[in-house]
N, C-alpha and C positions, 0 to 999 in steps of 0.2 A: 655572628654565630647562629640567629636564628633563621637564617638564609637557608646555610647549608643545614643544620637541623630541617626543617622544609623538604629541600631536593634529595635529603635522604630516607623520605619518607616515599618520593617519587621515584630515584632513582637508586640503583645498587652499581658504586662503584665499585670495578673492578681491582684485585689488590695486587693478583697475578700482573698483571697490567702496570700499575702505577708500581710494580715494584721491579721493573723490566722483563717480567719474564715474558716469556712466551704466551699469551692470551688465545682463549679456548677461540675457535671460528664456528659462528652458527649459518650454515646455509639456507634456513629459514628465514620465511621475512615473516610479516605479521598475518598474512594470509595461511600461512601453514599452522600458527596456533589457533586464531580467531577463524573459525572455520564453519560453515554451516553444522558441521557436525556437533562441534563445539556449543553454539549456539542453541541448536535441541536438547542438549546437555544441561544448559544453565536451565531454559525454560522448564525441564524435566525435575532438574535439583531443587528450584528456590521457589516453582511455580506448583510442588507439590505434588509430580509424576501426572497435571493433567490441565499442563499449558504449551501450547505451541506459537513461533516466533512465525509472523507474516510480514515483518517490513524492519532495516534497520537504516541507521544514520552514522557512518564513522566519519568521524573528525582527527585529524592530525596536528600534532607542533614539535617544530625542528628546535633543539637549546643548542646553542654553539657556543664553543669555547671563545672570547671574541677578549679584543684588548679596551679596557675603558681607561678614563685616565681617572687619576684619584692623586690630588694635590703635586700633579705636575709631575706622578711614577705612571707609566704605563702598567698597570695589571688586569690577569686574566680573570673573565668573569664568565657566569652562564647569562647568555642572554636570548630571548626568543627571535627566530626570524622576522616573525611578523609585527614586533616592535617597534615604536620609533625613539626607544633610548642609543643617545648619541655616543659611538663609541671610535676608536681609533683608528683614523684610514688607514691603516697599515693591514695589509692579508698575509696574513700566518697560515697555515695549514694547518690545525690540533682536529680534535675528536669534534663527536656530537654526538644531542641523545635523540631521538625518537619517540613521542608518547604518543596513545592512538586513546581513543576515545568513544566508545561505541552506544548509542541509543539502542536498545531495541523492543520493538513493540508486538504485542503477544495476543492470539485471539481472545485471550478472560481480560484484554484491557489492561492490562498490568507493563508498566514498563524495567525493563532491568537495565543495566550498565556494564559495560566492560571496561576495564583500563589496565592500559598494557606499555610497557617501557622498555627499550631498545639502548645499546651503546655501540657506538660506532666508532675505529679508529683508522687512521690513515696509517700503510703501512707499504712504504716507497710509492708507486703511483695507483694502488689500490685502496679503495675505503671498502673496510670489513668487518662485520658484525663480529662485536666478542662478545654481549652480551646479553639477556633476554631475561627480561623479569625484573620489579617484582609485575604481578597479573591480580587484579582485584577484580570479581564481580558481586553485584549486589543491586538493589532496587533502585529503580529513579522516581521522583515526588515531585509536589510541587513546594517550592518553601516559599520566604517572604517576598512582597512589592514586584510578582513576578519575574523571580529567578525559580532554579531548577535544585535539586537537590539530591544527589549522587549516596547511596546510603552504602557502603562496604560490607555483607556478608560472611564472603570469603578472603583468603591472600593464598598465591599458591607462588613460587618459587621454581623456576624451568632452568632446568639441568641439560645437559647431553649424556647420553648414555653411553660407557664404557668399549673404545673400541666402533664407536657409529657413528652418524651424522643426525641418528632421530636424537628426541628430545622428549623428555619427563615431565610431568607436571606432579608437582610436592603438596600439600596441601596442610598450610599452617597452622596446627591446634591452636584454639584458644585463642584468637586475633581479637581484640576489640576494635565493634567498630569505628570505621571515619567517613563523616559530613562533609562533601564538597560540593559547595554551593558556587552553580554556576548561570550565567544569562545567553540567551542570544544575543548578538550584534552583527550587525551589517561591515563589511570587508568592504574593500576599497573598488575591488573587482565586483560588486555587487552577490558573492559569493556566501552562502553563509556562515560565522564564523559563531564561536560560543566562547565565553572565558571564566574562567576560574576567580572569584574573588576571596573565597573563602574556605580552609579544610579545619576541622574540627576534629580534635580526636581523643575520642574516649579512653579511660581505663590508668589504671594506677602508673605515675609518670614521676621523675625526682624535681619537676620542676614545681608543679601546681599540686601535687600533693595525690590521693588518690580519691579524693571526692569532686576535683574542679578540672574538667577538660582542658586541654591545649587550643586556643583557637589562633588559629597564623593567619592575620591579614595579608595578602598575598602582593595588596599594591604599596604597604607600606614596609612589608620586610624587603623588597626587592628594590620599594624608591621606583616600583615600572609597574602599574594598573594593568599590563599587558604584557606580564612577566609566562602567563598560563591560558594566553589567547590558541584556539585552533580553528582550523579551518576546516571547511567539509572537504570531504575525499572522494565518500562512496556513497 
């Protein structure tokens, strides 16, 4: 239960979708909302209307629908590409998500974050974007023993607009924020990669009450330490 709690903190599944209907198509990719424009925007918002962005680091990770077994039943699970949890040689064709991950560093020295989520589904021999969002920006830190620490500001919510192909960006009142503490790690390819060990999340919740955060260990709810591994992109 606290898996999918987790991935729906990361991920918005689609209902239109899972309930057969017809799923909205987005012809943007993540270049169309993460966008240098975009990025003057955040530096201008969180940096106080008097920081500008000189250099960024996006990172990527694919989650795909994939078959594990579990006491001898084949079932589906979300698992990372870049994983080495063992799962069932059989290839199905289902969905995947998309999460992107953006560093960006700023002339006052200040680094902020972006995080952006993608759903993708197969639809006869095309894969096509139904969905976009949620989009978090907010400050990047350093936290403990030399990990990184992701601070959430914002949440915004991306629509399409009525009749078009563009697309809207919502902005969530009132979000508490969430801590995702993350490391660098070296990639097989010698590539740089970074992962997620921990999200922490503030604010009145029915499980811990409204004084004690949520923290989701991310290698033990998943049973895979490399459940929220990405790669560099760009």
């Amino acid at each position: 239960m606290y898996r999918f709690k987790l991935f729906a903190l990361i991920i918005y599944v689609g209902a239109a979708s899972a309930a057969g209907c017809k799923a909205p198509q987005y012809l943007q990719g993540y270049k169309d909302v993460i966008d240098s424009s975009f990025m003057k925007q955040i530096a201008l918002h969180l940096g106080g209307g008097k920081d500008s962005i000189v250099d960024y680091k996006m990172f990527s990770a694919r989650i795909s629908e994939k078959l594990v077994e579990t006491n001898t039943i084949g079932e589906y699970s979300l698992v990372n590409e870049l994983s080495g949890k063992k799962t069932v040689d059989l290839y199905i064709k289902r969905g995947y998500n998309e999460l992107y991950f953006s560093e960006l560093s700023s002339v006052n020295e200040q680094r902020y974050g972006i995080f952006l989520a993608a759903t993708f589904a197969t639809e006869g021999r095309y894969i096509k974007c139904v969905g976009l969002g949620p989009l978090y920006i907010g400050f990047v830190g350093k936290g403990e023993n030399d990990t990184r620490k992701f601070v959430t500001q914002k949440e915004y919510t991306i629509k399409k607009e009525k009749g078009s192909d563009r697309i809207r960006l919502k902005e969530e009142a009132s979000v508490p924020p969430m801590y995702w503490v993350y490391e660098y790690v070296q990639g097989n390819s010698h590539t740089l990669q970074l992962r997620f060990s921990q999200i922490i999340q503030r604010g009145k919740n029915k499980v811990s009450g409204m004084d004690k955060p949520l923290i989701y260990d991310v290698g033990t709810i998943f049973n895979d330490p490399d459940a929220l591994r990405f790669s560099l992109v760009k």
